[in-house]
N, C-alpha and C positions, 0 to 999 in steps of 0.2 A: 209300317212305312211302305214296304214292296205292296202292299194290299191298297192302299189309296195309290200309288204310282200307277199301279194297272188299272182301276176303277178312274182314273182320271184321264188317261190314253182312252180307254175304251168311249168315255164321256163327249169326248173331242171329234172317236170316230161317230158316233150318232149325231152330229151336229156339224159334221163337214161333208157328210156320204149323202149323196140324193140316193133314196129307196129305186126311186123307178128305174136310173141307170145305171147302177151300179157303177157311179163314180163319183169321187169327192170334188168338192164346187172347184177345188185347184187344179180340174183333169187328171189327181191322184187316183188310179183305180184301190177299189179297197182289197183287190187279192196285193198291192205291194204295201200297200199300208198297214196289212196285216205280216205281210213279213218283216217290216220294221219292228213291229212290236213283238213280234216272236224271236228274234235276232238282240232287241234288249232285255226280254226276261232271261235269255239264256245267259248274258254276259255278266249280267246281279245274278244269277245264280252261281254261276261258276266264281266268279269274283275273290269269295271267299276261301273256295278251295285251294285254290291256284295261290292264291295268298300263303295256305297254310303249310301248303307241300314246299315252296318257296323258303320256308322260315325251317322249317327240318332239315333240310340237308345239310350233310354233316360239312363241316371245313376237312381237308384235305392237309393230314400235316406234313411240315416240312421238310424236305430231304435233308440227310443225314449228310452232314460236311464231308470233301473227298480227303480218303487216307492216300497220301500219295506213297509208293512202294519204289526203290527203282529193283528191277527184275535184272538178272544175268540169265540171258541166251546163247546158245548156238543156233542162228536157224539158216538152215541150207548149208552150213558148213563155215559158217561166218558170226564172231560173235558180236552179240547185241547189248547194251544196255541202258532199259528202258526206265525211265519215271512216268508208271502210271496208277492210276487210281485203284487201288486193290481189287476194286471189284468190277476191272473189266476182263472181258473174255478173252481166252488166247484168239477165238478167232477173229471177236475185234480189232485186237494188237494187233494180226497180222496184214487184215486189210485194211485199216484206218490210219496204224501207226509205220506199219513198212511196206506198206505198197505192193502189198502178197494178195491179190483178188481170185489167187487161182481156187482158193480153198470157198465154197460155197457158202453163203448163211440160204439157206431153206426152210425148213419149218421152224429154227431156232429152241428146239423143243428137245433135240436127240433122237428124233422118231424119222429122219430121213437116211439122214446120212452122208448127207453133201459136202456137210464141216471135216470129216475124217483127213487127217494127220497122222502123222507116226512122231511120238514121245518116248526119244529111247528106245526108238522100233519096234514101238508098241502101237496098235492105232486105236485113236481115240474119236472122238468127239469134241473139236473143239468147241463147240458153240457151248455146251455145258460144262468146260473148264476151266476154271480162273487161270490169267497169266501168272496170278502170285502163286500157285500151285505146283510152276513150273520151273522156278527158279533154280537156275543152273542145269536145265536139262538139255538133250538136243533132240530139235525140234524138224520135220523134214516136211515140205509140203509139197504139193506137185510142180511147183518150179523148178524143187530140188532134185527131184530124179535123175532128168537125162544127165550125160557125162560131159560138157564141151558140146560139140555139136550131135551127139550120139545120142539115140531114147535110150531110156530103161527099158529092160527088155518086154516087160509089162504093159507100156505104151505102146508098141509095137506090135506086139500080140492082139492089143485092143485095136491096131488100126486094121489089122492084117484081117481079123474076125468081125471087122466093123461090131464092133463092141457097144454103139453109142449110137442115138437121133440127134435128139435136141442137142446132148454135149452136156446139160446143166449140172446132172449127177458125175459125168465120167471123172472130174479131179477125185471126189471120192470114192468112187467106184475103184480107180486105181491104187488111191493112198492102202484102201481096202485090204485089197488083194494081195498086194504087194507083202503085206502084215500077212495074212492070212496062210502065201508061201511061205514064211520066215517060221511062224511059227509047228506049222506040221504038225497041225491035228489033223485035216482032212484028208482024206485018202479015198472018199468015193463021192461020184454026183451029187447024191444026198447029204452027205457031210457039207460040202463046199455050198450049195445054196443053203444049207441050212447056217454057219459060219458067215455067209454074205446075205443072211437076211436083212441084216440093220440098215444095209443101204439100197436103197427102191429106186425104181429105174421107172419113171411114169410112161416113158414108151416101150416099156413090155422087150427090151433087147436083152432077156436074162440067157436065156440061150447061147448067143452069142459070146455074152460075158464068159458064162460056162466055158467055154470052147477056151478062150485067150487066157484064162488060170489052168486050164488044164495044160496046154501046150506051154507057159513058161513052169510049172511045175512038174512036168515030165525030162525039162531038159535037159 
């Protein structure tokens, strides 16, 4: 059928094309006449494929119904209690569900750093934590630092050392740190950037950082 389709197009261009002028009696030149007919062989050819590719793809199945949980918090020193879907993230809960934006989403992955929290003065990752993970813990974000009108002394050191460009990383750059003082592993330069690798500073202010964990961890 495609072999007489072409052999009949072509019949039509011999019997509408003048030879000598290289145009058809309609003022068709035959270079677009033939790009017609090049533009429909290719559309029966692909036709089918497109067809088949079409007809393979898979259906996408359904999401799994929400389990709703309600969660008991402490966050920033006030408690919470939340009904949410088990399988959101604390850091969702906190910017979605309480109005906590300090706490970063960045790569969403665990590989920046920006989500860091302290759980139980521990810092974490919120982005890769379930809130149902946390039930009943306390939870402290960089809202929670300063005292009343006073910084923690952390944020201070960060302003005093210009610790920060953009600002995007600093919430957890602090949460960080803050964790990283409490806990008292570090005790030299190398320790401490090596402890504060998990959270990336894309404008290269690690220096600085350095400087404002040192001076509230000497104090």
């Amino acid at each position: 059928m495609f072999i007489h389709y072409k052999l009949t197009i072509v019949k039509k261009l011999d019997n509408s094309c003048d030879a000598a002028s290289g145009h058809s009696s309609g003022g068709t030149t035959r270079r677009n006449f033939l790009s017609q007919i090049g533009l429909a062989s290719a559309g029966i050819t692909l036709a089918p494929l497109l067809t088949s590719v079409k007809e393979v793809e898979p259906e996408l199945p359904d999401a799994a119904p929400a389990e709703i949980t309600t969660i008991h918090l402490t966050i920033n020193g006030k408690k919470q209690a939340l009904d949410l879907d088990s399988r959101v993230t604390l850091l969702d809960a906190l910017r979605e569900k309480l109005s906590l934006p300090g706490s970063k989403k960045g790569c969403d992955h665990g590989q920046c750093g920006a989500c860091t929290v302290l759980v139980n003065g521990r810092r974490i990752n919120s982005c890769l934590t379930l809130v149902a993970m946390c039930d009943g813990a306390e939870v402290t974000t960089i809202e929670g630092l300063a005292q009343d009108d006073r910084l923690h002394p952390m944020q201070e050191a960060f302003l005093k050392h210009d610790g920060f460009q953009c600002g995007y990383c600093t919430p957890g750059q602090i949460c960080s740190a803050v964790g990283l003082v409490k806990e008292a592993h570090a005790h030299t330069d190398a320790e401490i950037r090596e402890l504060m690798s998990g959270n990336i500073c894309r404008c290269g202010a690690y220096q600085n950082i350095l400087a404002a964990i040192k001076e509230v961890q000497n104090a």
